[in-house]
N, C-alpha and C positions, 0 to 999 in steps of 0.2 A: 411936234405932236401937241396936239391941246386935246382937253376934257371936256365933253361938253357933260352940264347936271342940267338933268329937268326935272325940275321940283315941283311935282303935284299935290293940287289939295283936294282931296277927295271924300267923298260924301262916306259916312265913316260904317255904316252898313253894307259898303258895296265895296269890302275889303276883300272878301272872297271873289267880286267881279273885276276887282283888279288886279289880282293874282294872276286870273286867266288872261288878260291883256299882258301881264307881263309874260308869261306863260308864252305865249303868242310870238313876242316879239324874239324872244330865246331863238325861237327859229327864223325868222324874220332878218333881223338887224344881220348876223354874221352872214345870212349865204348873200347880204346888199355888201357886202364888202367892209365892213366897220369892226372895231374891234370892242364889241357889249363886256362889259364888266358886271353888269347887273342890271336887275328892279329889286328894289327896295321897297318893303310894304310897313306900316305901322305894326311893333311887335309892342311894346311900352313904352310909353309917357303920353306924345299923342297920338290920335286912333285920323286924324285926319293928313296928314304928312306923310310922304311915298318918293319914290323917286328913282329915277333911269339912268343911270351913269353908262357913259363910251367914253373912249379914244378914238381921234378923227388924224388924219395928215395935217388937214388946212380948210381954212373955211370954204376956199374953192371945192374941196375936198366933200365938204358938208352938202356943198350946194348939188355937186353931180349924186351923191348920197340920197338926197328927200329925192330927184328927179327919178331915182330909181325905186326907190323905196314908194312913190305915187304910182307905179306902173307895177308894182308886183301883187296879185289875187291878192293871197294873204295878208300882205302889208294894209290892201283897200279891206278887207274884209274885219281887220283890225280896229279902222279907224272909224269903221261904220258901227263896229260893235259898242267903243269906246261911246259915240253918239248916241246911240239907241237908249244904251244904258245909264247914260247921263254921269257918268264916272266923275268925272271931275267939276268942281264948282272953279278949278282957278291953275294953269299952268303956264311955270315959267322957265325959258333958255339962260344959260349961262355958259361962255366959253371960256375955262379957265388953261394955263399951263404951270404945269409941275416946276419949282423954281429950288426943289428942296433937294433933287437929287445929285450924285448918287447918296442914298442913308447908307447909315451904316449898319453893320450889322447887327441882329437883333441878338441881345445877352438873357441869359436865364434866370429869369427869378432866383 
């Protein structure tokens, strides 16, 4: 299993329009078969940093993934929205894997 992070930088006005991009993708990513952990929007420090976290099988994995995810309404209606609106000034892929597990368990204050 790997992580992929996409770390966008987004125009710092158009936080509310990529709320609804992420918004979007909530339903999107899962019924493409991936396993979304999130979008992450700037809440404090900075107002331009965001970001999309999944879980993938395999890059093969990844690859049959965008092919579906380029064929589905939604998915296209998303990435046109994304365009229109000019969301992002700058985004990037990363495929990382968890190297940390299993943690342990978590102790109470």
């Amino acid at each position: 299993m790997i992580t992929c992070f996409i770390r966008y930088e987004i125009d710092p006005f158009k936080k509310d329009a990529f709320a609804e991009y992420a918004r979007a993708w909530g339903q999107v990513i899962p019924r493409n078969g991936v396993d979304l952990i999130g979008y992450f929007a700037p809440h404090e420090g900075s107002a331009t940093t965001a970001y999309g976290v999944y879980n993938i099988e395999s890059l093969a994995a990844y690859e049959a993934y965008r092919t579906r995810l380029a064929a589905d309404p939604l998915g296209q209606a998303n990435f046109d929205f994304a365009r229109r609106e000019r969301l992002f000034v700058k985004e990037d892929r990363v495929f990382l894997k968890n190297v940390s597990l299993p943690h342990g368990p978590k102790v109470a204050p």
